[in-house]
N, C-alpha and C positions, 0 to 999 in steps of 0.2 A: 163691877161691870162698867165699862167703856161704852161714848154713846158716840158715833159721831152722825151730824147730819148736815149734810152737804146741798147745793143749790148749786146748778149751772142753768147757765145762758149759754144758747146757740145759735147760730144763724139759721131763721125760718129753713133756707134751704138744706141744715145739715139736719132738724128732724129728722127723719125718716131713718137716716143710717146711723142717728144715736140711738135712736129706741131699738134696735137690732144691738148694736153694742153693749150699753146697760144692760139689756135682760140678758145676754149673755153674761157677765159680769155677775147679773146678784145669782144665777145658776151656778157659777163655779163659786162665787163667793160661799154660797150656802152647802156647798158639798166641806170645807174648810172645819174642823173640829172648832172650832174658837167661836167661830160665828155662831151667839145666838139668836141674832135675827137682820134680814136684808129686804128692807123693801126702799119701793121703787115709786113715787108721782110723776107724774104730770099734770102741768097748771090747765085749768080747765080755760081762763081767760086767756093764755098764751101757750100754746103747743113748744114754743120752742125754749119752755122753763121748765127742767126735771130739778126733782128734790129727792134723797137720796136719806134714808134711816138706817144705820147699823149698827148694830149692838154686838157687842166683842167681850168676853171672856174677863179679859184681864190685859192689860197692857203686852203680855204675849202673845194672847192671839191677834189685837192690833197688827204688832211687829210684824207678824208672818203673815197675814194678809199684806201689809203693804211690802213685803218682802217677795212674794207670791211671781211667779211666771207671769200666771193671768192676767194680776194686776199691772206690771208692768206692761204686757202688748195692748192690755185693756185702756187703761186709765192714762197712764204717764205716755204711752204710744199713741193712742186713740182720745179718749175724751177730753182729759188738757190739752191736745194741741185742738179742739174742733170748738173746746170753748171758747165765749166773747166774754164772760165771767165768771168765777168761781166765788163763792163765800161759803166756807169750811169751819164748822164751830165743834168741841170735843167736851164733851161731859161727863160726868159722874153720876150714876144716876145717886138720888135723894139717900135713899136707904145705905149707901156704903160712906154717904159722907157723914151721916149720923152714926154711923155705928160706932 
């Protein structure tokens, strides 16, 4: 399993129409076979800080997630260009790196 967990920054005044975005995003993300799991925060001290959980299959269903329609009007169309920063880290979870 694939983890990745994601952090953006956005300008106070684009809240509003990223939280409309993201949650569309982890609803199609979560209709996607690979996706075993998509959630979604919000910094309780800073509204305009989402943090971003997804757990992916196997480096396939990575692929086709970011291969995805959605993703692209979503994410590459919409959320990169409205971020002021990204930090993007991708894991393994424990148990496959033991095995």
């Amino acid at each position: 399993m694939l983890i990745q967990s994601i952090r953006f920054t956005f300008a106070p005044e684009d809240a509003g129409r990223v939280s409309e975005i993201i949650k569309e995003l982890q609803d199609r993300s979560l209709e996607e076979p690979g996706v075993v799991n998509f959630r979604i925060a919000r910094s309780k001290d800073d509204p305009a800080i989402f943090a971003l959980w997804e757990e992916y299959r196997d480096e396939a269903a990575l692929k086709a997630h970011v291969e995805s329609a959605h993703f692209a009007r979503l994410v590459l169309d919409g959320l990169r260009k409205l971020a002021k920063e990204r930090r993007a880290e991708t894991y393994v979870a424990v148990q496959d790196v033991n095995s």
